[in-house]
Phi, psi and omega in degrees: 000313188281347158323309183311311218258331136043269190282305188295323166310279188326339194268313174278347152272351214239330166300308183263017189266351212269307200294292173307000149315288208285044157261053165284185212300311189297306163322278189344304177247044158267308179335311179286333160303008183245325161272352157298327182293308176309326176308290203281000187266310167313311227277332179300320210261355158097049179250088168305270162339330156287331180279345191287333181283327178283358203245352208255301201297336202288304172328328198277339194243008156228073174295333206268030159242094246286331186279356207266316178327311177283023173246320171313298201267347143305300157310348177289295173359278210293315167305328184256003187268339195252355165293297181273024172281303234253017162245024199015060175252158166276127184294152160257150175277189218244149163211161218317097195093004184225070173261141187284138177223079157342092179323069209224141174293357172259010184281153213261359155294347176220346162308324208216067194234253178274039173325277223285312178323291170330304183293322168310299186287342179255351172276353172299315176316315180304297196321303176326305201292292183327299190323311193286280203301322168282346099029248174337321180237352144274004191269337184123351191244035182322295221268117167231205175027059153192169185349287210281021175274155170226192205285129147313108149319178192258346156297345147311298168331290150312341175273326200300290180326302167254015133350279198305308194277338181270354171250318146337285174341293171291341178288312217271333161308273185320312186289333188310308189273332190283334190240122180263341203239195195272152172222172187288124163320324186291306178277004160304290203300342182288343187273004193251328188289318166339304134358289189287303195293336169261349136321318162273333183303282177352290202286345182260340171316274094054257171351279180308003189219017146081021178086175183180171141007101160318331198276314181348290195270002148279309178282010171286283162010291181267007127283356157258010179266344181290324205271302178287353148272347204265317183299320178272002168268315170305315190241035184345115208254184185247128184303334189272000174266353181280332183257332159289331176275353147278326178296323181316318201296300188292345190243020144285311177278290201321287165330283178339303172294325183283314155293347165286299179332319175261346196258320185238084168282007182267000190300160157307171184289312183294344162297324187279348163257014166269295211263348173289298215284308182265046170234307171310318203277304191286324182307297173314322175261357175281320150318292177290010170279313200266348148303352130335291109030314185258135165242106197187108183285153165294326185288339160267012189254355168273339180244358160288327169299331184288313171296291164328310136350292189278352165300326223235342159284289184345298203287328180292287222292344194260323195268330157287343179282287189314324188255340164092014177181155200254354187301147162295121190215176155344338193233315127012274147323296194286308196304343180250006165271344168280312180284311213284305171320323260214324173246359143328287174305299179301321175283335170289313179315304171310310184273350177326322163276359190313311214287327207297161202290127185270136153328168192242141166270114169286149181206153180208134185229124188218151139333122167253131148223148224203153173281142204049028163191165193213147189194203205231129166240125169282089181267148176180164140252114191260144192280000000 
């Protein structure tokens, strides 16, 4: 049996690295006339920074195309001449090897960097789960996330374990060797989040029903990494538009359970993982409608999650000093559902400057001299 199912693992790990394959060069760079186009659309209507990002995507997916590289870094100019306008700094001038070069998400350092890693680690995760779950039903423990699962014996646990780690391997092997070349930040993480959601939607389905098929929740797994690459090719996100259409996902179900929670606390668990999966679900396609929209690197979209966190500790820790208990009850629900907002908002408010475009730091070294004595004078601008 496990000879049969072999080739159908292999196959499903060996699909997104296969999809993300054919995004080749000649794609690529027909692909980049479309944000050159978008580029030049910002640039009319006086969105600088928007056309540079887009003008950013087009260099990441055709570098060897030289003029859109010099429009690129004229527009940099022009973004950082128009930043230090509007903070009343002087540009200092430019000289030969030290042109400001702007950490910016559309800069083609982080559209097009450790794609293949990023795609190796998360179908290793993919892997894991096939490994584990055909494991799990030839050992006899077909049946998981319910009533009728049953205890892994101690001769199981190993199969499972290397089950998991010979299919982890193999995930992480097979995308390694099929994709050779730099891939898009975006579509990687859409193809990997793809992955993490179907994996969770499944498992919580699955939970809430009293269980199903071990095989179940590896293939939900490889139909949302199908899904989540089919997403990244079509509509080529931005990572940080990728991570805001996840966060959306995750503090939906999260949210969700705490006001059923406070509005029904007598419901079961499995109700309450009925409404994380379609909550999760609402979340998700409501993020991605509206991330398009959004200019937002993942790295300030990590520190709103972060704020959302540390809301959602507070409110456990305030409802445990007052009530003397951790158990879920009402008050409870509404106080980390009140912090989890409260810390949303606040880190979004707080980080609004993080994505703008920075001064270029300048330096000038000129000769002093003074009586009786001679030195180096240092001028500059600093981060």
């Amino acid at each position: 049996m496990a000879l049969r199912l072999l080739p159908g693992l292999l196959l499903l790990l060996v699909a997104p690295a296969a999809l993300a394959q054919s995004f080749d060069a000649e794609a690529r760079c027909r692909e980049a006339a479309h944000y050159e186009e978008r580029s030049e659309a910002a640039q009319r209507e006086g969105r600088l920074s928007d056309a540079m990002m887009e003008l950013g995507q087009a260099v990441s997916l055709c570098p060897s195309d030289a003029e859109a590289k010099a429009k690129l870094e004229s527009l940099r100019e022009q973004v950082v001449a128009a930043e230090l306008k509007e903070r009343g700094v002087k540009a200092p001038g430019k000289e030969p090897g030290r042109d400001a070069v702007m950490p910016a998400e559309g800069g083609s350092e982080l559209l097009f960097g450790s794609g293949r890693e990023e795609l190796a680690m998360g179908q290793a995760v993919h892997g894991a789960l096939w490994g584990a779950a055909v494991a799990l039903t030839l050992s006899g423990n077909g049946h998981v996330l319910g009533p009728a699962t049953g205890t892994l014996q101690n001769d199981t646990t190993p199969t499972v374990l290397t089950g998991a780690v010979l299919g982890g391997g193999l995930g992480f092997f097979a995308s390694g060797m099929f994709v050779r070349r730099p891939l898009p930040t975006g579509l990687v993480t859409s193809i990997n989040s793809g992955t993490l959601w179907g994996t969770f939607l499944t498992g919580s389905l699955l939970a809430a029903n009293d269980g199903g098929p071990a095989l179940l929740v590896p293939t939900g797994a490889a139909a949302g990494t199908l899904v989540g690459g089919l997403l990244g090719l079509v509509l080529r996100p931005r990572p940080g538009q990728v991570a805001f259409t996840n966060s959306m996902g995750i503090w939906s179900a999260v949210l969700s359970n705490y006001v059923l929670g406070a509005v029904r606390p007598e419901l079961a668990s499995g109700e309450h993982l009925r409404v994380a999966a379609m909550s999760a679900g609402s979340g998700l396609l409501v993020g991605g409608l509206v991330a398009p929209w959004v200019q937002m690197s993942r790295q300030r979209m990590f520190y709103i999650d972060l704020g959302g966190v540390a809301g959602l500790g507070l409110g456990l820790l305030a409802t445990g000093i007052t009530t003397q208990s951790f158990a879920p009850s009402t008050t409870q629900s509404i106080a980390v559902g009140s912090g989890i907002v409260t810390g949303l908002l606040l880190t979004t408010v707080l980080t609004r400057g993080m994505d703008a475009p920075k001064a270029p730091t300048g330096v000038t070294v000129m000769p002093m001299v003074a009586p009786r004595s001679t030195g180096l004078a240092v001028l500059g601008a600093f981060d």
